[in-house]
GUPATI-160887 format. One record per residue (C-alpha): residue in one letter; x, y, z. Coordinates in steps of 0.1 Angstrom, whole numbers, plus 5000, padded with zeros to 4 digits. Each point is the difference from the previous one (the first is absolute). Example, Ala and Ser with C-alpha at 12.3 -4.5 7.8 and 13.67 -1.06 7.14 Angstrom:
GUPATI-160887
[rec "A", [5123, 4955, 5078]]
[rec "S", [5014, 5034, 4993]]
***
This chain:
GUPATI-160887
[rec "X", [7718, 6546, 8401]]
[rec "X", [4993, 5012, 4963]]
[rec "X", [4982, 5034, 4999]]
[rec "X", [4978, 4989, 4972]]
[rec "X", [4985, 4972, 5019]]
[rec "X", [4960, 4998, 4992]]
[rec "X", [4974, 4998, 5024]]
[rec "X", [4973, 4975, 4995]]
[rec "X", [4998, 4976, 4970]]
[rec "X", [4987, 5020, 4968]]
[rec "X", [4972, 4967, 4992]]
[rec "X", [4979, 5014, 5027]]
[rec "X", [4995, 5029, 4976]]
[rec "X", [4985, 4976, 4976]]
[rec "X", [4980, 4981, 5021]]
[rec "X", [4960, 5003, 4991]]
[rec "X", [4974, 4995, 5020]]
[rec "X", [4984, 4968, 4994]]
[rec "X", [4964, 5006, 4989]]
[rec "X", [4969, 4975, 5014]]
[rec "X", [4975, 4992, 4973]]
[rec "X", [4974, 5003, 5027]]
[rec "X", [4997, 5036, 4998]]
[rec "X", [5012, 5010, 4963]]
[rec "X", [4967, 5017, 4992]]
[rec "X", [5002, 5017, 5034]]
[rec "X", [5017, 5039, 4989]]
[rec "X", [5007, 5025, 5021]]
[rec "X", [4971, 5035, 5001]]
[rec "X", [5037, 5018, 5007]]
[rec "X", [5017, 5020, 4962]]
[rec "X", [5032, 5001, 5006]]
[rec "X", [5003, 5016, 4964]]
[rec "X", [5017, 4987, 4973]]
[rec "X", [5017, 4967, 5002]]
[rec "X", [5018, 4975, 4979]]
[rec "X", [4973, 4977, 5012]]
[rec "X", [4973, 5019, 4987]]
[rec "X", [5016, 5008, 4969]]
[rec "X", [5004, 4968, 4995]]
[rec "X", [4970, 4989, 5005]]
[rec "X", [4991, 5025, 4978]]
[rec "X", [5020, 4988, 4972]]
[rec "X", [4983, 4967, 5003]]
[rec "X", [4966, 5014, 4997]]
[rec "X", [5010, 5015, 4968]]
[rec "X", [5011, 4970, 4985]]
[rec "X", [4971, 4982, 5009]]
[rec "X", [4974, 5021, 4990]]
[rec "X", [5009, 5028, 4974]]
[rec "X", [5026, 4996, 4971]]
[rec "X", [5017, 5031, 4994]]
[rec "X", [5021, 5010, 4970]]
[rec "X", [5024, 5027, 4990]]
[rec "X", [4987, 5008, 4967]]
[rec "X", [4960, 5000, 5009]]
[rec "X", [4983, 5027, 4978]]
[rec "X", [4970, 5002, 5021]]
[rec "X", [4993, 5012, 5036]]
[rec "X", [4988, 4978, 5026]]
[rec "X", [4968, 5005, 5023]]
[rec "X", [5001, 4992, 5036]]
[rec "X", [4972, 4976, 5013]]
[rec "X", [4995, 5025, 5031]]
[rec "X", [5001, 5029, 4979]]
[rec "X", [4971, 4984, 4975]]
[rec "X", [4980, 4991, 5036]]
[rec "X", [4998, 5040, 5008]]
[rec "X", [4995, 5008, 4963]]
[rec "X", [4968, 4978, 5001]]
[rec "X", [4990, 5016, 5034]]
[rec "X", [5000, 5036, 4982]]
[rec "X", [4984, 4991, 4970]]
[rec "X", [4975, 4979, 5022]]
[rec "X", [4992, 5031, 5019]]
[rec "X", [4998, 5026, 4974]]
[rec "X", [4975, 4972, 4977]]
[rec "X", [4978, 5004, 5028]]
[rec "X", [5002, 5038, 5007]]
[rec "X", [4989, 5006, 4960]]
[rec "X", [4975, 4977, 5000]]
[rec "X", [4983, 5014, 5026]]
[rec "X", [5003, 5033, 4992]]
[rec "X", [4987, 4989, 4967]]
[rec "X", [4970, 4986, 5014]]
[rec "X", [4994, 5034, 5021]]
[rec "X", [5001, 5017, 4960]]
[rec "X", [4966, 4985, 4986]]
[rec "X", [4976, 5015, 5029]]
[rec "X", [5019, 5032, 4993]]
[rec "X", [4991, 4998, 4964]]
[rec "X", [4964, 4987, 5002]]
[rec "X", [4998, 5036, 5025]]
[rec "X", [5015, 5020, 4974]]
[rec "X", [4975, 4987, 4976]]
[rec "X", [4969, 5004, 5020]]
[rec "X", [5010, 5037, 5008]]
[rec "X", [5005, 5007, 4965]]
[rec "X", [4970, 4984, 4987]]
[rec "X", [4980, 5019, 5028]]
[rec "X", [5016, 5031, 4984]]
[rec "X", [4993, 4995, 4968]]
[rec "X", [4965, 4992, 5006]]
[rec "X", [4997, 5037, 5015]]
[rec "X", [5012, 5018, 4969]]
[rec "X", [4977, 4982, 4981]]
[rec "X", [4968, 5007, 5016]]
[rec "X", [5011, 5036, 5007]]
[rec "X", [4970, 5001, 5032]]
[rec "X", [4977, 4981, 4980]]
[rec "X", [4988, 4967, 5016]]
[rec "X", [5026, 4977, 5001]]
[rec "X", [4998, 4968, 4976]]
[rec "X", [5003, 4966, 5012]]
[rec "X", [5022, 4976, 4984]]
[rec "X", [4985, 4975, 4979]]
[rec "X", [5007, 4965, 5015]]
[rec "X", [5021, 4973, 4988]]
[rec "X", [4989, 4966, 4996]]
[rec "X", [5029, 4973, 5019]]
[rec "X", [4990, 4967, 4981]]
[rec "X", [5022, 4972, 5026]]
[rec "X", [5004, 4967, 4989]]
[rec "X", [4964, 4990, 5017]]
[rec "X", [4985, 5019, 4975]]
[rec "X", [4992, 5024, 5032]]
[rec "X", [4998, 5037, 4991]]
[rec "X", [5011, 5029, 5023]]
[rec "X", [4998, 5032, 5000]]
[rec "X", [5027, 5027, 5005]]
[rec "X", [5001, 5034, 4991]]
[rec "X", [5041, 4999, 4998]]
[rec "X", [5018, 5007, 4968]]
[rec "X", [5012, 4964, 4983]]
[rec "X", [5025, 5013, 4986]]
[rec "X", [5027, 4998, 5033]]
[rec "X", [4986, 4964, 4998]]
[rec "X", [5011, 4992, 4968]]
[rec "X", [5035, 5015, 5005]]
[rec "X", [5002, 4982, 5032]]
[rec "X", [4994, 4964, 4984]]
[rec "X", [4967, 4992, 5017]]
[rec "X", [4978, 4997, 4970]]
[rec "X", [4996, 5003, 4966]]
[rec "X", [4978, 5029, 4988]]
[rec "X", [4972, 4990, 4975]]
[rec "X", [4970, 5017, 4983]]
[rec "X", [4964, 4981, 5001]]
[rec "X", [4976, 4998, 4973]]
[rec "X", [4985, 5033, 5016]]
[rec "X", [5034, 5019, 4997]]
[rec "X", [5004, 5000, 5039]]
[rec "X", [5035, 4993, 5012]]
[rec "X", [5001, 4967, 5020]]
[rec "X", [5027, 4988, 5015]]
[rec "X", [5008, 4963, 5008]]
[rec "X", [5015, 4993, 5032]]
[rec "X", [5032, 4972, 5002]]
[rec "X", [5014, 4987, 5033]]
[rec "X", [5034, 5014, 4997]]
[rec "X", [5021, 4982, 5024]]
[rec "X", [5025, 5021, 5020]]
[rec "X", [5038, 4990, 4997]]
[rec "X", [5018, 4987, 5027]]
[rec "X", [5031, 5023, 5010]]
[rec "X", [5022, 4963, 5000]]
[rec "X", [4991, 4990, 4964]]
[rec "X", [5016, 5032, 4982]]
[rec "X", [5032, 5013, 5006]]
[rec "X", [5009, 5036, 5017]]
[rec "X", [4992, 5030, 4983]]
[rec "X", [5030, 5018, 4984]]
[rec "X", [5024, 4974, 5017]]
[rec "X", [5035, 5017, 5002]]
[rec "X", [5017, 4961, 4993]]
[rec "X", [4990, 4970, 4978]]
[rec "X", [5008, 4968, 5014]]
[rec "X", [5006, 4966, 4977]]
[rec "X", [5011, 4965, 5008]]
[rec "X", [5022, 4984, 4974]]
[rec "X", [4994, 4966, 5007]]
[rec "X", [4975, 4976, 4982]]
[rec "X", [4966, 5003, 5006]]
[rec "X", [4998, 4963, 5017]]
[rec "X", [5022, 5019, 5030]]
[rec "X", [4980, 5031, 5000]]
[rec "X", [4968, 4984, 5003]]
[rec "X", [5021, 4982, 5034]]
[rec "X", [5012, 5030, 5018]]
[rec "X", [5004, 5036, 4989]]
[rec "X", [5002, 5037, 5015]]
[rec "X", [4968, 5017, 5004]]
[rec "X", [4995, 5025, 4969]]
[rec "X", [5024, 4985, 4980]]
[rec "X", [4997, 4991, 4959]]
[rec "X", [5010, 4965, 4985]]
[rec "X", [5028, 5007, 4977]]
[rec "X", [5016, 4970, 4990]]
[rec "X", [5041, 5005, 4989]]
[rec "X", [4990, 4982, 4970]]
[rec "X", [4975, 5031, 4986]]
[rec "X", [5039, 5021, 4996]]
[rec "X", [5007, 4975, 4971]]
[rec "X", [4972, 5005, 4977]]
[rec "X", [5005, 5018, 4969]]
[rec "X", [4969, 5016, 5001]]
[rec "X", [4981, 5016, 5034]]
[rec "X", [5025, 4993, 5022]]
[rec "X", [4985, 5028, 5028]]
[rec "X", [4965, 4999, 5010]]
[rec "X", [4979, 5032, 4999]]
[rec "X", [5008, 5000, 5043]]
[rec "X", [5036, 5002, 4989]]
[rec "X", [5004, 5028, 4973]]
[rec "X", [4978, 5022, 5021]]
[rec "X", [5025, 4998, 5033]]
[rec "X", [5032, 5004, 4974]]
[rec "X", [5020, 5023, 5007]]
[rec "X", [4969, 5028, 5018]]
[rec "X", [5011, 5022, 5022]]
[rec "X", [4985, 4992, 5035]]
[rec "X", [4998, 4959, 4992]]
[rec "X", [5020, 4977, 5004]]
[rec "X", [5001, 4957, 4989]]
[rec "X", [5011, 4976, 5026]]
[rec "X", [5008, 4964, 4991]]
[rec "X", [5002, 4972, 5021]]
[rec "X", [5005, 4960, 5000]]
[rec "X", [5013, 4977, 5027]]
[rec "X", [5029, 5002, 5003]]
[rec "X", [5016, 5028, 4975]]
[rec "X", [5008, 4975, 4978]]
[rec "X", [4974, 5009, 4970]]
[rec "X", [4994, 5034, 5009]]
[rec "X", [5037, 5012, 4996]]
[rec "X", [4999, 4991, 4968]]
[rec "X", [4966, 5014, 4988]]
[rec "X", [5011, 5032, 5019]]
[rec "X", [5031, 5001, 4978]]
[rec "X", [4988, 4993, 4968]]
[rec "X", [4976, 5021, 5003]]
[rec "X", [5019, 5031, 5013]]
[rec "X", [5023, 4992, 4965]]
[rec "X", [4964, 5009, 4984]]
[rec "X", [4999, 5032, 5017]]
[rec "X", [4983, 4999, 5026]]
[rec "X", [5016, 5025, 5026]]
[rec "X", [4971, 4999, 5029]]
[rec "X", [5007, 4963, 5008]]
[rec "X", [5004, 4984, 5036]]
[rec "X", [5003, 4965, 5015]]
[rec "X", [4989, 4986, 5028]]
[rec "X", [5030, 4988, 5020]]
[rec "X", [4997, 4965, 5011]]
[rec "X", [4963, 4993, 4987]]
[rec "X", [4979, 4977, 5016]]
[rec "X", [5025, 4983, 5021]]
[rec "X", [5010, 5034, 5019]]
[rec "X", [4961, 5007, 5002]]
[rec "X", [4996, 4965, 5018]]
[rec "X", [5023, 5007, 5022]]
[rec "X", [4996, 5038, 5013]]
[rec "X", [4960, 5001, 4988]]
[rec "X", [4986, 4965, 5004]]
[rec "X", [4964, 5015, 5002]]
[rec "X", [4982, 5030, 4982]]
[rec "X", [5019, 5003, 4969]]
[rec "X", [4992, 4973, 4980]]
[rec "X", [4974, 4975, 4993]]
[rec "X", [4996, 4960, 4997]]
[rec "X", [5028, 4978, 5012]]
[rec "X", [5038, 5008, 5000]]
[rec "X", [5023, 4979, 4979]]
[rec "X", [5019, 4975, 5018]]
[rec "X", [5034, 5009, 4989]]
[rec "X", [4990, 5035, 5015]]
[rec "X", [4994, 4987, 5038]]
[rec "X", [5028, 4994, 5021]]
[rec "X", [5006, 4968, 5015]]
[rec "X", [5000, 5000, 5040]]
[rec "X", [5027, 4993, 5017]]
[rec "X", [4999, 4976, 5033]]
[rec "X", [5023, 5009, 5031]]
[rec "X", [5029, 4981, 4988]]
[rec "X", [5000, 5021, 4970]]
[rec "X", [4989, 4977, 4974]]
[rec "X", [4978, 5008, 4973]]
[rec "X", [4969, 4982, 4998]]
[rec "X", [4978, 4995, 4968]]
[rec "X", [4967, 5027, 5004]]
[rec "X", [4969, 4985, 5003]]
[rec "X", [4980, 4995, 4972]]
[rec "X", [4971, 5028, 5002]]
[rec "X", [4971, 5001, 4984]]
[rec "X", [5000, 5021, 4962]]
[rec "X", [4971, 5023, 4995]]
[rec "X", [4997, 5019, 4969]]
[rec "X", [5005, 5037, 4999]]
[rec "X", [4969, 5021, 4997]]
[rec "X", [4993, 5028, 4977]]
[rec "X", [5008, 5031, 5021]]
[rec "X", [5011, 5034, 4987]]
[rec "X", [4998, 5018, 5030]]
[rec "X", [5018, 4993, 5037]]
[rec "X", [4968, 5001, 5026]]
[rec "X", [5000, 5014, 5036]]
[rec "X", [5012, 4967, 5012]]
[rec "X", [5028, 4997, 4974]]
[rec "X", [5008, 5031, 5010]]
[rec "X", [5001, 4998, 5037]]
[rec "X", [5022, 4968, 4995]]
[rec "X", [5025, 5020, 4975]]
[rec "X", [5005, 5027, 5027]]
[rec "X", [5007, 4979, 5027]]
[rec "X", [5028, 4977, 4982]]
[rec "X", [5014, 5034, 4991]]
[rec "X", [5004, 5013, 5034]]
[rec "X", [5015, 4968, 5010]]
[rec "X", [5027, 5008, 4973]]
[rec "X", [5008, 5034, 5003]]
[rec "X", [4995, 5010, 5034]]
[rec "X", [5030, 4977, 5009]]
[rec "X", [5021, 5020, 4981]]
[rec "X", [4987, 5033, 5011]]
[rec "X", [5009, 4993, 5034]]
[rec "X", [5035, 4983, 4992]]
[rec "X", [5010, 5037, 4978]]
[rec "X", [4990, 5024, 5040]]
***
């Protein structure tokens, strides 16, 4: 007998399991850690979705990283604007004390004088009385201050319509958003809060940055994220214009077809592109064609609501707490 007989046939080391197409979307709740499987699959993702290259000159932005930067600035809008609110029933009690003050130094004891009333001429033709100052009025924008034919000081009162929070952007907003494509696709489908840039407006000789854009350039505590579909136009804007200087540049990392995928609901408005929705896949692993939904227009929105909100947060805990509990 030969001493350096083997034991077993070495194929049976390279035997694989053989895999059912039954059950391919079926994956185990168990991390094992890191895999060649995973990182493979991993691989794959990157190919399909971002296009990375050596010699980018900008930085890219995560798409879960821009969902808890829109939380926070979501949350601080709405803690300033309600502690502004709070300020002008501070200052109208300020004013009222000092006026009461000054009122007493003039008279000195003597009997106090009255204030001479104010005529409040409405559009009616009405006339109030008030006995406040018009001048707060005036500075406020409620009406325009006038003098009569008798030299008293009339003011004409003008509906002013208050602003909704959705229609302007965020106060002092810490990033500036654009969308390089053409207008025809942002007018389809676009990120809440976001700016139509066009790649186009880079080639003009004259004005090629909109007044949005020079005041985010390069200001400490701001940022500019670009986007697109599928990196193809924003990788290009981001490095051309990052050759013109500009050093506080990001991009969004797979665009709107990451965003379709990990955020279908919250972050953006109208109707995703089609080449942005995966196709679904039937049990034998075939790829079907996606149904043909219907396209509504994106709406005007600068601000993410409550519900948007809600929506964001919830997506985002379905991507990160996965890994939170994989890294214990």
């Amino acid at each position: 007998m030969s001493s350096k007989r083997s034991i077993g046939d070495t194929e049976y080391l390279k035997k694989r399991i053989p895999q059912n197409p039954k059950y391919q979307h079926v994956k185990s709740r168990l991390d094992t850690g890191s895999s060649m499987t995973k990182y493979m699959e991993r691989l794959e993702e990157i190919k399909k979705n971002y296009r990375y290259r050596k010699d980018e000159l900008f930085k890219r932005l995560k798409v879960t990283t821009f969902a808890q930067l829109v939380i926070q600035v979501a949350s601080v809008s709405d803690l300033n604007e309600s502690i502004m609110d709070d300020m002008p029933r501070l200052e109208d009690d300020v004013l009222e004390s000092v006026e009461t003050d000054r009122l007493s130094d003039q008279t000195n004891g003597s009997p106090q004088l009255t204030p001479q009333p104010v005529n409040f001429i409405d559009e009616s033709g009405d006339a109030g009385f008030s006995p406040r100052s018009t001048l707060q009025s005036v500075i406020s924008g409620v009406g325009e201050m006038d003098l009569d034919k008798n030299g008293q000081k009339t003011v004409c009162l003008t509906p002013v319509p208050a602003p909704s929070s959705v229609e302007h952007p965020y106060l002092d907003c810490p990033y500036l958003l654009l969308d390089v494509r053409d207008r025809d696709q942002y007018d389809q489908c676009h990120i809440i809060s976001a700016h139509n840039y066009p790649i186009a407006t880079l080639s003009r000789t004259m004005n090629p940055y909109t007044k949005e854009v020079l005041d985010y350039k390069n200001v400490s505590g701001k940022i500019i994220i670009l986007y697109d579909e599928d990196e193809r136009m924003a990788s290009q804007a981001a490095t051309t214009m990052c050759e013109r200087g500009f050093e506080n540049l990001f991009m969004l990392s797979g665009g709107l077809k990451v965003i379709a995928q990990k955020f279908p609901e919250g972050m953006t408005t109208g109707s995703f592109p089609i080449s942005c929705l995966q196709s679904p896949t039937g049990s034998s692993g075939r790829k079907y064609s996606t149904p043909r939904q219907t396209q509504q227009p994106a709406e005007k929105k600068w601000r993410f609501a409550s519900e948007d909100l809600g929506k964001i947060q919830h997506y985002l805990d379905e991507v990160l707490v996965p890994s939170e509990t994989s890294s214990k």
